[in-house]
C-alpha positions in Angstrom: 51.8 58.0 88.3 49.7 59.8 90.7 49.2 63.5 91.4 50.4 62.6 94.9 53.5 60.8 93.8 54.1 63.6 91.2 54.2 66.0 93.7 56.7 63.7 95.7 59.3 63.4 92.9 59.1 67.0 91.9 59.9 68.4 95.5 62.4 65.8 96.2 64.2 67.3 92.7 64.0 70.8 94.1 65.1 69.9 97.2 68.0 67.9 96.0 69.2 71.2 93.2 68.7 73.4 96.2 71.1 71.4 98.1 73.6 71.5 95.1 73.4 75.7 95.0 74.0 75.6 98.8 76.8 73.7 98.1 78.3 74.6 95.2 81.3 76.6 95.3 81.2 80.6 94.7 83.4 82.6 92.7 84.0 85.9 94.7 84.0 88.9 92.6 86.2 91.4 93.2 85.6 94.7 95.2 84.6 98.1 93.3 88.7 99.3 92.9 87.4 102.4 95.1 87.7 99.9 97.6 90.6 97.6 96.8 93.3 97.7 99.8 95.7 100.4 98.6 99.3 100.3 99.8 101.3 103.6 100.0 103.8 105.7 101.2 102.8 107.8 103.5 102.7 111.6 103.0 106.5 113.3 102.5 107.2 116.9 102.3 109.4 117.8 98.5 113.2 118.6 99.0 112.0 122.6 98.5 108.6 122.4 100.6 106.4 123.2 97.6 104.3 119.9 97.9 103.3 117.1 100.1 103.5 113.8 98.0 102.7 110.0 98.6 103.1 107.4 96.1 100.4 104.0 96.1 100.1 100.7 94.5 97.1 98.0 94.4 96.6 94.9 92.5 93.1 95.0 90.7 92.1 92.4 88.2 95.1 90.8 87.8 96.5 94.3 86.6 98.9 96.3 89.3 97.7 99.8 89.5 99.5 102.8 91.2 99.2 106.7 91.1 100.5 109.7 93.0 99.0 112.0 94.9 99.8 115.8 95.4 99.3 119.0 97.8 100.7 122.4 96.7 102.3 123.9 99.4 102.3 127.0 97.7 99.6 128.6 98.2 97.9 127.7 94.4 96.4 124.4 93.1 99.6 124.0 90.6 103.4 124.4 91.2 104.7 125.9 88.2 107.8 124.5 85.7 107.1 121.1 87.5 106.2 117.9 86.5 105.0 114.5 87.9 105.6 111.0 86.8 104.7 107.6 88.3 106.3 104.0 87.7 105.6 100.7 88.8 108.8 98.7 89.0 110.0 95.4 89.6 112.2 94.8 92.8 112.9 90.9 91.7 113.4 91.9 87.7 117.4 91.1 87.9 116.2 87.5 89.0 114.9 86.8 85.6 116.7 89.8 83.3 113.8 91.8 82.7 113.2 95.4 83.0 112.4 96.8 85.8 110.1 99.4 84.8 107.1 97.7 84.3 104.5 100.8 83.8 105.3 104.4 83.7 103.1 107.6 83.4 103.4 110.3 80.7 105.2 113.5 82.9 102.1 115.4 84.1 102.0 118.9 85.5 102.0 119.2 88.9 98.2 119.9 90.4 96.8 119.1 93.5 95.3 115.9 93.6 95.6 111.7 92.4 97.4 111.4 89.2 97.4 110.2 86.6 93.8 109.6 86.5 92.7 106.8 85.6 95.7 105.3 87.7 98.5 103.6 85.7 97.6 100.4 84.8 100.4 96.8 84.2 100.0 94.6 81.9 98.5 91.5 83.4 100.8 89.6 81.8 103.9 91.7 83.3 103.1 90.7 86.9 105.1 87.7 88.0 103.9 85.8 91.1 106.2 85.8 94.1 108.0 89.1 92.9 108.2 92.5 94.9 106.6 95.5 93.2 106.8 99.1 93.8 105.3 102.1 92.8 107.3 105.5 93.0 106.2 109.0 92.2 109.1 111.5 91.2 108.4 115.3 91.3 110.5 117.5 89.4 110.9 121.2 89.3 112.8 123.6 86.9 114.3 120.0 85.5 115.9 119.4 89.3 114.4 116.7 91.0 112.7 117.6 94.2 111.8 113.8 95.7 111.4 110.2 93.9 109.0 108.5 97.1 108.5 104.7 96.7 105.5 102.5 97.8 105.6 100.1 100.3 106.1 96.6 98.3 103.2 94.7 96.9 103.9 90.7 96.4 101.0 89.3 94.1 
């Protein structure tokens, strides 16, 4: 085989695997979670006016992932005696008989800011297709509560 012929086949090779890339199918990969759509609330005033509160939820690798946020109205980064939680629930659970708490926080003080942090995380495995999902954050205050505010609902 010649040098010229050589030099034929070879680009004819590349030519033909750069087609392939071109074509081949991509697998996207997904976002930094900083930038993951986030669906929440909206920003409601507590029962008492101590705090501003919104509640958000976000599907992440595979994984559904919520947190609450929180402005003291008081004057002071924290609202004493009071305590956060967040839950992700399962608005289609009685469909199948499971429970409808699918990921809940430990209670947290209540400071200004995202909590908890690193945002509750589901179990992959917990998400069913085709169900509704909410996230709620419930503030309480000398044990009374002072608002539970749901998410808008994510369907997976």
């Amino acid at each position: 085989m010649s040098a010229g012929s050589l030099s034929r086949v070879a680009s004819s090779c590349f030519a033909s695997a750069a087609a392939l890339f071109v074509l081949a199918p991509t697998v996207a990969a997904d976002p930094p979670e900083w930038e993951v759509p986030k669906t929440c609330s909206g920003v409601f005033l507590t029962s008492d006016g101590s705090a501003e509160v919104e509640s958000c939820i976000y599907r992440y690798e595979g994984a559904l992932v919520a947190y609450g946020s929180l402005t003291s109205k008081t004057g002071g980064s924290t609202i004493e005696n009071c305590t956060m939680v967040v839950k992700v629930i399962d608005k289609d659970a009685y469909t199948t008989g499971s429970n409808e708490e699918v990921a809940t926080s430990a209670p947290m003080p209540c400071f200004n800011g995202s909590y908890p942090s690193p945002p509750l995380r589901s179990d992959k495995q917990a998400v069913v297709a085709g169900h509704r999902y909410a996230s709620y954050t419930e503030i309480t205050k000398d044990g009374k509560g002072l608002i539970r505010i749901y998410s808008p609902d994510l369907v997976p």
